[in-house]
N, CA and C atoms as an extended XYZ file, in Angstrom:
210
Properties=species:S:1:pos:R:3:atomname:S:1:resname:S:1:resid:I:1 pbc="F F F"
N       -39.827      -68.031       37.930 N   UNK     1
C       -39.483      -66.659       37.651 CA  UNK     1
C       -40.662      -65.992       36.945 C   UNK     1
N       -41.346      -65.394       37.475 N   UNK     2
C       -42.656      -64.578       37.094 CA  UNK     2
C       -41.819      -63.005       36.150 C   UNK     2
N       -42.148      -63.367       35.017 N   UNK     3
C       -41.860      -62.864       33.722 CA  UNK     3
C       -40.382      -62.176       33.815 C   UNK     3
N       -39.499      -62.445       34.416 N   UNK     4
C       -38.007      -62.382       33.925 CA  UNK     4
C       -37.260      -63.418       33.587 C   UNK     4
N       -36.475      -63.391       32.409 N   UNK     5
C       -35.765      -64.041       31.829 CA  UNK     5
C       -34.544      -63.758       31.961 C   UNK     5
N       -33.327      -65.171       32.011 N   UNK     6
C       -32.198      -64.719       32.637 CA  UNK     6
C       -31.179      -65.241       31.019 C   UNK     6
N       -30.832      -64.545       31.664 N   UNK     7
C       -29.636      -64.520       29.659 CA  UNK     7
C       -28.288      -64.819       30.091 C   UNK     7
N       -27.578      -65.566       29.178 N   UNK     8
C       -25.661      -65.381       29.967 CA  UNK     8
C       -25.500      -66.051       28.655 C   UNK     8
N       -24.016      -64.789       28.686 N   UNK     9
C       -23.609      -64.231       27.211 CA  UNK     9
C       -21.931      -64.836       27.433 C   UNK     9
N       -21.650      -65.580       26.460 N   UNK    10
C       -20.175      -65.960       26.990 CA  UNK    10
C       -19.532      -65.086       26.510 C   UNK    10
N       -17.949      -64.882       26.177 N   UNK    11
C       -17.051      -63.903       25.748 CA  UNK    11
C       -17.239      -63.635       24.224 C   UNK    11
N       -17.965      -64.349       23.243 N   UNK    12
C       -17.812      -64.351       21.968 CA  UNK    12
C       -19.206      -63.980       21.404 C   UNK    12
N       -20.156      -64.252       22.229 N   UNK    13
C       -21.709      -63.314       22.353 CA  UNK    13
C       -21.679      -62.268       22.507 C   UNK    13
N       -20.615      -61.320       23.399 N   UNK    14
C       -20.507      -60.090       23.867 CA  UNK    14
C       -20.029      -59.587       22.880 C   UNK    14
N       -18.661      -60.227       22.595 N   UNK    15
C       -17.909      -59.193       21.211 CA  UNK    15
C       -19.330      -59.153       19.943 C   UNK    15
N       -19.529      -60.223       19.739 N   UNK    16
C       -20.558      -59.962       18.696 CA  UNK    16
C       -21.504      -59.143       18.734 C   UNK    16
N       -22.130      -59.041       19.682 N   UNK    17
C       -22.787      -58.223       20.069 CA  UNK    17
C       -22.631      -55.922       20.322 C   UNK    17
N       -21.327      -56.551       20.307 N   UNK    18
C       -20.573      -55.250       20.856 CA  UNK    18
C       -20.353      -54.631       18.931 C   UNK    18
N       -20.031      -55.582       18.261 N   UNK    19
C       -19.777      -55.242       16.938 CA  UNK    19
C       -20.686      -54.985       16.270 C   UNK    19
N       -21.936      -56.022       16.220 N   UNK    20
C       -22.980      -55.548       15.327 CA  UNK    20
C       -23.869      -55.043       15.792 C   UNK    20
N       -23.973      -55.249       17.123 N   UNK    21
C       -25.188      -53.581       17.378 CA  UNK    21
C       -24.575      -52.409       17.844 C   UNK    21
N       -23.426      -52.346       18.935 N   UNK    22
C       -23.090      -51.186       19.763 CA  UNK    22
C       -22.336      -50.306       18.398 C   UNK    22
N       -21.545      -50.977       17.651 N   UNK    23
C       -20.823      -50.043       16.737 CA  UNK    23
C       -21.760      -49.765       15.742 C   UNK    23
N       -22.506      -50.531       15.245 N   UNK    24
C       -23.633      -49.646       14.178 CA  UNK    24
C       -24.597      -48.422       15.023 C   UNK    24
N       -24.596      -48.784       16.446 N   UNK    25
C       -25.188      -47.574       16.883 CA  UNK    25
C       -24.553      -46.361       17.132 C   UNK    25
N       -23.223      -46.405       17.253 N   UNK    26
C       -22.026      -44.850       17.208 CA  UNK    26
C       -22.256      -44.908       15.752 C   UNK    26
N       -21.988      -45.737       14.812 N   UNK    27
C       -22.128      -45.185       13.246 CA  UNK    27
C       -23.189      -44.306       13.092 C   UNK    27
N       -24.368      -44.704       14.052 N   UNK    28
C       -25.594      -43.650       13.400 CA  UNK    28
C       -25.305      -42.479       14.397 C   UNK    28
N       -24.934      -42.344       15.174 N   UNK    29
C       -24.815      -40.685       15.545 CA  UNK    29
C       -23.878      -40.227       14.661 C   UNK    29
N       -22.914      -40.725       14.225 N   UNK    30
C       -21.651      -40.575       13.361 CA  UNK    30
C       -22.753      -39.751       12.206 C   UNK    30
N       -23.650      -40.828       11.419 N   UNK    31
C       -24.249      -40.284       10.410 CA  UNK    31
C       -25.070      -39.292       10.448 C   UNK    31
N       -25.667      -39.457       11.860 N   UNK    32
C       -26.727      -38.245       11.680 CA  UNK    32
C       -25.657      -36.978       12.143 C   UNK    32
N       -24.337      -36.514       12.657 N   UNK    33
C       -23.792      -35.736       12.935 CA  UNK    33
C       -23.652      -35.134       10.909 C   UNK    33
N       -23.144      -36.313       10.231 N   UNK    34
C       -22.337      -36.017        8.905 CA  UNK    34
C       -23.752      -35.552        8.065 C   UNK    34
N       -25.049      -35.852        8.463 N   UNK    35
C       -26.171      -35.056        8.112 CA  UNK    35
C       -27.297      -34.074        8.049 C   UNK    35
N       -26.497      -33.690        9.406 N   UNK    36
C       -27.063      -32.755        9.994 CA  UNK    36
C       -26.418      -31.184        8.868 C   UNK    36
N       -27.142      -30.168        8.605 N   UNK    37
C       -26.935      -29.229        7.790 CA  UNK    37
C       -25.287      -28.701        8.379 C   UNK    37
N       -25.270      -28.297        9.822 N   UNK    38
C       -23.820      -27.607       10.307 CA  UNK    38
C       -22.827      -28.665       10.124 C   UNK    38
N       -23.043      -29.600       10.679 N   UNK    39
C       -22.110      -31.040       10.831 CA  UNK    39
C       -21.488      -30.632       11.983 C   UNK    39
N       -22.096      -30.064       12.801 N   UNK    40
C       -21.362      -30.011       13.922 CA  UNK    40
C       -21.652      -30.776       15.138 C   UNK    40
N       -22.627      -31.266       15.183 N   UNK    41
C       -23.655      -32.078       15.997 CA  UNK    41
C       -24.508      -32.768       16.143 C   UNK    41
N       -24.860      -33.919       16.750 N   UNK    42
C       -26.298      -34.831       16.036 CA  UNK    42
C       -27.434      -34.369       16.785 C   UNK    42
N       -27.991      -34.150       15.789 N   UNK    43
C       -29.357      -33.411       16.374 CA  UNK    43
C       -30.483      -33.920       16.502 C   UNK    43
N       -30.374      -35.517       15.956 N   UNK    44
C       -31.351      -36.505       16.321 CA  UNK    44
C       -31.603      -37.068       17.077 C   UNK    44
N       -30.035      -37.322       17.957 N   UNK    45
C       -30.230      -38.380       19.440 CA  UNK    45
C       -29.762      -39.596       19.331 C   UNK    45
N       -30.266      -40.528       20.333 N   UNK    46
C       -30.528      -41.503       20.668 CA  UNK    46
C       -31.859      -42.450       19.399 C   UNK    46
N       -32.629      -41.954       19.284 N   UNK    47
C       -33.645      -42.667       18.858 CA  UNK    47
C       -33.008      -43.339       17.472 C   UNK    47
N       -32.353      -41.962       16.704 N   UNK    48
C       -31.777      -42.021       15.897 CA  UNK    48
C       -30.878      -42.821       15.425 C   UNK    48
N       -29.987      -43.293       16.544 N   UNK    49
C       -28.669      -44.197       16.084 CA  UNK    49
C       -29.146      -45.258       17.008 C   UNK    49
N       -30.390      -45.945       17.650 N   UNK    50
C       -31.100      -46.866       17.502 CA  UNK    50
C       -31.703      -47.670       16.763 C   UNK    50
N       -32.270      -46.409       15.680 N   UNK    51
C       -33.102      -46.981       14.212 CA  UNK    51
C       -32.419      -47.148       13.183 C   UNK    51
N       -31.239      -46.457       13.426 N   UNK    52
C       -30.281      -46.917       12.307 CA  UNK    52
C       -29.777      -48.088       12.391 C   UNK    52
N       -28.922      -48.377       13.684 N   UNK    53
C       -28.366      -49.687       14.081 CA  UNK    53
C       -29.501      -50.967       13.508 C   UNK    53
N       -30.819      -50.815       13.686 N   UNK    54
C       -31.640      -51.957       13.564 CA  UNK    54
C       -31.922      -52.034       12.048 C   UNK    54
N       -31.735      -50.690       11.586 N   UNK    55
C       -32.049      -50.918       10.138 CA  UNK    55
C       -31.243      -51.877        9.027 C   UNK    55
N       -29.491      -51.773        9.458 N   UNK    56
C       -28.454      -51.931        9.086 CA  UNK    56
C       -28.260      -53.410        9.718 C   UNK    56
N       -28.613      -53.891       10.292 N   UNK    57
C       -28.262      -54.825       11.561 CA  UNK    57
C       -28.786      -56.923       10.924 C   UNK    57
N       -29.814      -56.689       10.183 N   UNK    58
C       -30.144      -57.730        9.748 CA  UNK    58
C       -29.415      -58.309        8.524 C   UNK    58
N       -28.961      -56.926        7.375 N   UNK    59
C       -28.093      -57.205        5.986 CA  UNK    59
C       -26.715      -57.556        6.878 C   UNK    59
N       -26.191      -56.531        7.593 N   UNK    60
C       -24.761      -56.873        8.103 CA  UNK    60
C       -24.670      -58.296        8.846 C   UNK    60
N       -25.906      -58.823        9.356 N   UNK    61
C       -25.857      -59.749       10.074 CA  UNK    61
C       -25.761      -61.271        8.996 C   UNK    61
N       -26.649      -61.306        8.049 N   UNK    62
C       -26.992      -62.019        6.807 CA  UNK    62
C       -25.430      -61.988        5.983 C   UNK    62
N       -24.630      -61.054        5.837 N   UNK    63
C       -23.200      -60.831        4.768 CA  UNK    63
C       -22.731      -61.811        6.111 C   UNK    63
N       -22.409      -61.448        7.356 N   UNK    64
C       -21.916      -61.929        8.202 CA  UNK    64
C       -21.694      -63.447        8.084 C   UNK    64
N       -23.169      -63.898        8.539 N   UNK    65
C       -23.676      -65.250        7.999 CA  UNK    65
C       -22.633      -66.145        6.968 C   UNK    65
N       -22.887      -65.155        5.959 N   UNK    66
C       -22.477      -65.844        4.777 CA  UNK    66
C       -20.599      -65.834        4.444 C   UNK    66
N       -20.238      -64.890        4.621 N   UNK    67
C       -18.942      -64.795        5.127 CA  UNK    67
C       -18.321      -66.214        5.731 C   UNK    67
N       -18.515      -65.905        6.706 N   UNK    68
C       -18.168      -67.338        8.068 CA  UNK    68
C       -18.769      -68.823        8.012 C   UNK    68
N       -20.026      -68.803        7.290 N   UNK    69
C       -20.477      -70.106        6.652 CA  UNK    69
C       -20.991      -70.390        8.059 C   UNK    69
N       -21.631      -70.047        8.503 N   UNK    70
C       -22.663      -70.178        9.958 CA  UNK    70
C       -24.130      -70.245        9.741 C   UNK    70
C-alpha cells in the first residue's frame, strides 16, 4: 500500500471517539456562538471548534485515563 493506511475502529473506538473529539467539537461552535458579541451566531467556523476540540482533548482525555484506571 503506497502511503495509505487502513484503520478499523470497532464499536467502542467509535463511541470514544464520537465523545471526545466530535462532541468537544459542537462544544466549540457552542462557545464561540456564547462569545461572539450578538450571541447569535458563530462567527469563527470550523477552524474554530477544531482548535478548540484539540485544545481540550488531551486534559479530558488524561481525567478520562484516570477515572477508568486505563
Amino acid at each position: 500500500m503506497d502511503g495509505y493506511f487502513e484503520c478499523r475502529f470497532d464499536e467502542n473506538a467509535v463511541r470514544g471517539y464520537q465523545l471526545l473529539h466530535i462532541l468537544l467539537h459542537e462544544l466549540g461552535h457552542h462557545h464561540d456562538r456564547m462569545t461572539t458579541r450578538t450571541r447569535k451566531e458563530s462567527s469563527r467556523g470550523e477552524k474554530y471548534a477544531e482548535e478548540y476540540a484539540r485544545d481540550y482533548e488531551a486534559s479530558i482525555w488524561q481525567a478520562y485515563q484516570k477515572a477508568f484506571g486505563l
